[in-house]
N, C-alpha and C positions, 0 to 999 in steps of 0.2 A: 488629567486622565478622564477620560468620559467610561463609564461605566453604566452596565444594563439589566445586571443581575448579580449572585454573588458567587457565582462557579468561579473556578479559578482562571477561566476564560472570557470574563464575561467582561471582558473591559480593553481599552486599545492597548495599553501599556503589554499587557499579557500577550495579545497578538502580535504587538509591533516585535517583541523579543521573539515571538515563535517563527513571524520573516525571519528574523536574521539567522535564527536555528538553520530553517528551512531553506536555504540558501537556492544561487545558482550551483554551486560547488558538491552540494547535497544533492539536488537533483540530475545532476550531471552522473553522478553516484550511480544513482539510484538504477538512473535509464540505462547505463553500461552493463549493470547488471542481470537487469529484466532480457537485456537483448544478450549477455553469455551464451556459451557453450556450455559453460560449468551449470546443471540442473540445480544443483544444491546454490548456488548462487543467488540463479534466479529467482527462484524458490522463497528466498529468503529476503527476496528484496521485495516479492509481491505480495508478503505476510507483512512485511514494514509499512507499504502502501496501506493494504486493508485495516494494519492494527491502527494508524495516526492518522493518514492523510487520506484517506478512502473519499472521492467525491466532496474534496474543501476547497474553496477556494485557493491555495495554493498549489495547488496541481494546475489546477488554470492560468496560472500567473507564467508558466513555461510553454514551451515550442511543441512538448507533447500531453498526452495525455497518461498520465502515467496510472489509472484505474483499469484504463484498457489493454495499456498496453501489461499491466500484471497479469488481466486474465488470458490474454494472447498466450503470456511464456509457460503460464500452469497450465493452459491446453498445449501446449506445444511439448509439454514435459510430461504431460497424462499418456500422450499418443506415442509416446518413445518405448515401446514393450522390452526393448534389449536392456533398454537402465532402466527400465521398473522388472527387470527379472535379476538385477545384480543384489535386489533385498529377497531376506530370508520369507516374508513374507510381501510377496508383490503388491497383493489384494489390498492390503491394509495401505501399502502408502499409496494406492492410485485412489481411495475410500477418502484418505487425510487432504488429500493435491481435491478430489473434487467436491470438499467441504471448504475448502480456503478459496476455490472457482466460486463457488455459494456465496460465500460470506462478503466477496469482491463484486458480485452480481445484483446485492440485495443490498451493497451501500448506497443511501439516497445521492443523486448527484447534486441535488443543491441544498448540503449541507455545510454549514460554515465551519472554519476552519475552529472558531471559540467551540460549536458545538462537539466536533468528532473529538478534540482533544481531551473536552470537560469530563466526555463518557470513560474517560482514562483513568480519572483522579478521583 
């Protein structure tokens, strides 16, 4: 095991388990959902991107770009006013969708996949 620091990522063994986490099968996942119909889907699939894999190397390891294509579905989901008037208070979740656009905006893109995940634990 080669090792570089003492996060819990900070070593191959820990990344090599987070590939196999990280799958094709996962991001197969992942990108179906980004590109739904279902708002709450995608939604939820671009907070997964932001919370774990936001700009790591394993986003680049597939066919897409799945950072981008997160912020694509939450602007695609901000500009739907018919289902952001289905909640009680519209404001608030077009407020919450363009802080999670922010948060997907302002992940460094070459950050490694040991560092976004270390900031987890």
């Amino acid at each position: 095991m080669g090792a570089w620091g003492y996060k819990a990522f900070d070593n191959d063994t820990a990344l090599d388990w987070s590939d196999a986490v990280l799958d094709d099968s996962f991001w197969r996942k992942i990108k179906t959902a980004l590109e739904s119909k279902s708002h709450h889907t995608a939604r939820a699939a671009a907070c997964m991107v932001s919370s774990i894999m936001g700009g790591c190397r394993a986003v680049r390891c597939y066919d897409f770009d799945a950072r981008q294509l997160a912020i694509d579905a939450l602007t695609r989901i901000a500009s739907d006013r018919e289902w952001l008037n289905t909640w009680d208070e519209p404001d608030a979740v077009l407020c919450e969708i363009e802080k999670e656009i922010q948060q997907l905006a302002e992940t460094p893109t070459g950050t490694s996949l040991g560092e976004n995940l270390s900031q987890l634990v």
